[in-house]
C-alpha positions as CSV (number, residue, x, y, z in Angstrom):
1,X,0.0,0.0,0.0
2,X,1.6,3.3,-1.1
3,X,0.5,5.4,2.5
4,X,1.7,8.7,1.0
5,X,-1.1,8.5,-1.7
6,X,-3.4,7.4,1.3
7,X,-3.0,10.1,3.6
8,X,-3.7,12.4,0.2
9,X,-7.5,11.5,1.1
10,X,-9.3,13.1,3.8
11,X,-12.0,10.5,4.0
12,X,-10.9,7.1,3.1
13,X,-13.6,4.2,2.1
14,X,-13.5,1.2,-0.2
15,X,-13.5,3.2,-3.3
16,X,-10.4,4.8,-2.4
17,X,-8.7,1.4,-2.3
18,X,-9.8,0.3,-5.0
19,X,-8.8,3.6,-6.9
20,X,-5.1,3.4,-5.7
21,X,-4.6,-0.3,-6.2
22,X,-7.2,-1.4,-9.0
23,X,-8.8,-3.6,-7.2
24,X,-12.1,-5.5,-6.5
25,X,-14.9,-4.9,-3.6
26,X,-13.4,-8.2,-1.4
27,X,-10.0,-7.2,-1.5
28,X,-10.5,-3.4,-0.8
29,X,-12.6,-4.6,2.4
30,X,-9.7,-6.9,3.1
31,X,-7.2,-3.9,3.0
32,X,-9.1,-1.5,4.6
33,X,-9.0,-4.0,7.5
34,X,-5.6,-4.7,7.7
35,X,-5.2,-1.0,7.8
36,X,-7.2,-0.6,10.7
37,X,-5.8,-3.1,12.5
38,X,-2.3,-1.9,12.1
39,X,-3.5,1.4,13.2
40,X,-2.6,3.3,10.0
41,X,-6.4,4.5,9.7
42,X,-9.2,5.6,12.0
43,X,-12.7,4.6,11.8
44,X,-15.0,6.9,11.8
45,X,-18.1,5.5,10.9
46,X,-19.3,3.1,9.1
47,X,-17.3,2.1,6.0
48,X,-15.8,5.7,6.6
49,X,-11.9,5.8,7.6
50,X,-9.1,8.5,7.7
51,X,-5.5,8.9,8.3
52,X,-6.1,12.8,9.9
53,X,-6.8,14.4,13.0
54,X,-7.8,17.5,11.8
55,X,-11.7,17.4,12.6
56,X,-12.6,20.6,10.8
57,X,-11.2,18.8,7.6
58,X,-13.0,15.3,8.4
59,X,-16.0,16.8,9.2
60,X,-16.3,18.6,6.3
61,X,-15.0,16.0,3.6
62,X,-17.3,12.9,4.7
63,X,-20.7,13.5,3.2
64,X,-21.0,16.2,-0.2
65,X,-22.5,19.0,-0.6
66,X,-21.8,20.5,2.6
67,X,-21.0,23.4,4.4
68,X,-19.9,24.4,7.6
69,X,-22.4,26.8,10.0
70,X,-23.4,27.7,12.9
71,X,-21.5,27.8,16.2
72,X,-18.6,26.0,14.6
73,X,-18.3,27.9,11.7
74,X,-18.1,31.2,14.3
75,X,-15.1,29.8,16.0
76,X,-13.7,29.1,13.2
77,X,-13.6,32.3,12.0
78,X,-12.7,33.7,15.0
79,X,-15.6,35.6,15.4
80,X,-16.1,33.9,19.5
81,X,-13.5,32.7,22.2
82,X,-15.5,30.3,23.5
83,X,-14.2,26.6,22.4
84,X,-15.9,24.3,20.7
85,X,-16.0,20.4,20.5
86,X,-18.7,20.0,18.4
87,X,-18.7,20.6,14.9
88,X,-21.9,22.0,12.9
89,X,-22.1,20.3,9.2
90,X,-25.4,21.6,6.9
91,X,-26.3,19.1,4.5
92,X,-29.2,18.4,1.7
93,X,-29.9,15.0,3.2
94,X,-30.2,13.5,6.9
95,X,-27.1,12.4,8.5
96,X,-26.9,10.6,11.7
97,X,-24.1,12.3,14.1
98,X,-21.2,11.2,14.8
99,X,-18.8,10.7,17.7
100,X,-14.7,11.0,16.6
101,X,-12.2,11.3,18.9
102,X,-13.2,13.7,21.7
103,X,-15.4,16.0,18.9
104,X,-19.1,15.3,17.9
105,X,-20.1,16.0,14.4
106,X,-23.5,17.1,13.8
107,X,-25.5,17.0,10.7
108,X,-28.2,19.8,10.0
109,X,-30.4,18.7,6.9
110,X,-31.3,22.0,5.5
111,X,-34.2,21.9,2.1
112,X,-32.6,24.0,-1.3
113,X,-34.3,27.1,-0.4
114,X,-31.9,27.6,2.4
115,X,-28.6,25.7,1.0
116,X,-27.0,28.2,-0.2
117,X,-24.2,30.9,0.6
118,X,-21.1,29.1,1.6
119,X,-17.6,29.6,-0.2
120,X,-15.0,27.2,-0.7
121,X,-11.8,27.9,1.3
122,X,-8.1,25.9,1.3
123,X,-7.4,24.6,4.1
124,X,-4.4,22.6,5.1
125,X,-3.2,21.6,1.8
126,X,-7.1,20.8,1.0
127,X,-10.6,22.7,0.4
128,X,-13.7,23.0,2.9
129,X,-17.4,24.4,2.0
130,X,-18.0,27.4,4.9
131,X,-20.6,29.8,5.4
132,X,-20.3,33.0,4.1
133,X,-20.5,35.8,6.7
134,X,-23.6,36.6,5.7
135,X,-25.5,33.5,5.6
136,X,-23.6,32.6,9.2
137,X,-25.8,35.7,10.3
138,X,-28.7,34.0,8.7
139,X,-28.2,30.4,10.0
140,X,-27.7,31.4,13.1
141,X,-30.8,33.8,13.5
142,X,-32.8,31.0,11.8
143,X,-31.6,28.2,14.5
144,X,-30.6,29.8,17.5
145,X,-30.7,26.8,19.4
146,X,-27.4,25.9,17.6
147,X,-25.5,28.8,18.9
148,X,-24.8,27.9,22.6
149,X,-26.5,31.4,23.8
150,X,-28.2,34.2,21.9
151,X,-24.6,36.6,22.9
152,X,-23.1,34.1,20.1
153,X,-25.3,35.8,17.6
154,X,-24.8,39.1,18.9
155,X,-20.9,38.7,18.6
156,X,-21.2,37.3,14.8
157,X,-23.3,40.6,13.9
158,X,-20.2,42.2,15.6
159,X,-17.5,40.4,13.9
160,X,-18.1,40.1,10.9
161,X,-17.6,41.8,7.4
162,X,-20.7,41.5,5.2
163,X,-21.9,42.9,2.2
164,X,-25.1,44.8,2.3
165,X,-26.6,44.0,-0.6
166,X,-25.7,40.7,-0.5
167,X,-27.7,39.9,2.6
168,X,-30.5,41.8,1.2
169,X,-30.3,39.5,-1.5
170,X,-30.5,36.6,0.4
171,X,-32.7,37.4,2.6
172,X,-35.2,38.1,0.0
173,X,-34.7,34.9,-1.6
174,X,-35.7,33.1,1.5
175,X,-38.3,35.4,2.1
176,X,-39.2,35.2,5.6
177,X,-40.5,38.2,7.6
178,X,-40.0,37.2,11.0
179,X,-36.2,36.0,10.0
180,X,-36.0,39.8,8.1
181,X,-37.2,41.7,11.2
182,X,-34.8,39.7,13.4
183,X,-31.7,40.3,11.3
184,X,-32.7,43.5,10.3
185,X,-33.1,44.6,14.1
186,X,-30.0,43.1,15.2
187,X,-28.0,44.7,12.4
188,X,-29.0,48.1,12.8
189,X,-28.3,47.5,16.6
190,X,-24.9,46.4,16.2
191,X,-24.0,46.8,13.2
192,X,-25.3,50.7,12.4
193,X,-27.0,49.2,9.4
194,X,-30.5,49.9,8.1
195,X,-31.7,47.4,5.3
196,X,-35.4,48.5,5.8
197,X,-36.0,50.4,2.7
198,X,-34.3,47.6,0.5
199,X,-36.4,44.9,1.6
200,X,-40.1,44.4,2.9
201,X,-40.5,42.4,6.1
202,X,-43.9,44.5,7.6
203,X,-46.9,42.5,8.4
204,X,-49.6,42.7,11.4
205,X,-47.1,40.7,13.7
206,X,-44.5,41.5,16.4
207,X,-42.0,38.8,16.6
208,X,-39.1,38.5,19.7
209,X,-35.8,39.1,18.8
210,X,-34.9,35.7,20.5
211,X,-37.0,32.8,20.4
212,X,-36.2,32.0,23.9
213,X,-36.1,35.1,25.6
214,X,-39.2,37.1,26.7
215,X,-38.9,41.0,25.8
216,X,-41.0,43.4,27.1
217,X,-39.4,46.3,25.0
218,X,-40.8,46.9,21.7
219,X,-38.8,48.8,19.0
220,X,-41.6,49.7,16.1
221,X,-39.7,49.9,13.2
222,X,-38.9,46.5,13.1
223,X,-41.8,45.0,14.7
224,X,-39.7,43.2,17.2
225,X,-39.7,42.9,20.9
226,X,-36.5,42.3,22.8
227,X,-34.8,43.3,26.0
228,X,-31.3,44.0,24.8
């Protein structure tokens, strides 16, 4: 087995063995074992094996198209101190998470309507699939539950370097008033940014700024009630 070629693969399964040696199915499993057993790959799931610890580059290499969001994706990008050990993967279909080393790996199924805005990066010697800055904002408005606490959101809205029009944009296309009032609020907040005459979001409806948080203060522009 040439191991230099091996370790060229993030994710390693049977088609990888049979790629590199030209071999058949029985062979490939009888490899892959072998390999394991001598310790020169990890399992990580089922029929899913690497030679890396790197579990931003695992994560993100075992199931395609992906992207990386949420709480995860903020760390990554610096935009919190708080460290994470488990990494947030969105998908197109369901995964089932998984436990590697000391990390879990979570699997968000979002539909096409929302799987969108993410940028390939390099990373060590490789490429990943992360959110873009301003579909982080998004994601993370849309499932705050993934974000630790709703400060997370607050410090991405801080952090991070969006493009106006581009968040309109997307925000449009997913067309969602409460989501738009939300963002929109939290943006002008933080952000000294006013989207409202870009993009309509008004209905008959006052929506809280946190889904978990009870706000008594009501700001009338955006509809919203908060206590922030």
């Amino acid at each position: 087995m040439n191991y230099k070629e091996l370790n060229k693969h993030p994710i390693i399964t049977k088609t990888t063995i049979k790629k590199i040696l030209g071999c058949k199915d029985d062979y490939a499993y009888t490899v892959l074992n072998r390999l394991l057993k001598r310790k020169k790959i990890k399992k990580i799931t089922k029929g899913k094996y690497t030679t890396k610890d790197d579990i931003y580059l695992i994560a993100a290499n075992l199931y395609s198209p992906n992207y990386l969001s949420y709480w995860s994706c903020s760390y990554y990008k610096g935009y919190t101190e708080q460290i994470v050990n488990t990494i947030q993967v969105v998908t197109t279909m369901p995964h089932k998470n998984i436990s590697f080393q000391n990390y879990k790996i979570e699997f968000h199924k979002h539909g096409k309507k929302m799987f969108f805005g993410y940028e390939k990066i390099k990373y060590n010697n490789d490429f990943i699939f992360i959110a873009e800055d301003e579909k982080l904002i998004i994601d993370a408005v849309s499932c705050e539950e993934l974000m630790g606490n709703f400060d997370e959101i607050i410090k991405i809205i801080i952090n991070s370097k969006i493009s106006k029009d581009k968040l309109i944009n997307y925000l449009k296309k997913i067309n969602n008033a409460s989501l738009t009032k939300r963002v929109g609020f939290l943006l002008e907040k933080y952000k000294n940014m006013d989207i409202s005459s870009k993009i309509n979001y008004k209905d008959r409806n006052y929506v809280q700024v946190s889904k978990y948080l009870t706000g008594k203060k009501i700001n009338k522009k955006w509809m919203i009630k908060h206590d922030i």
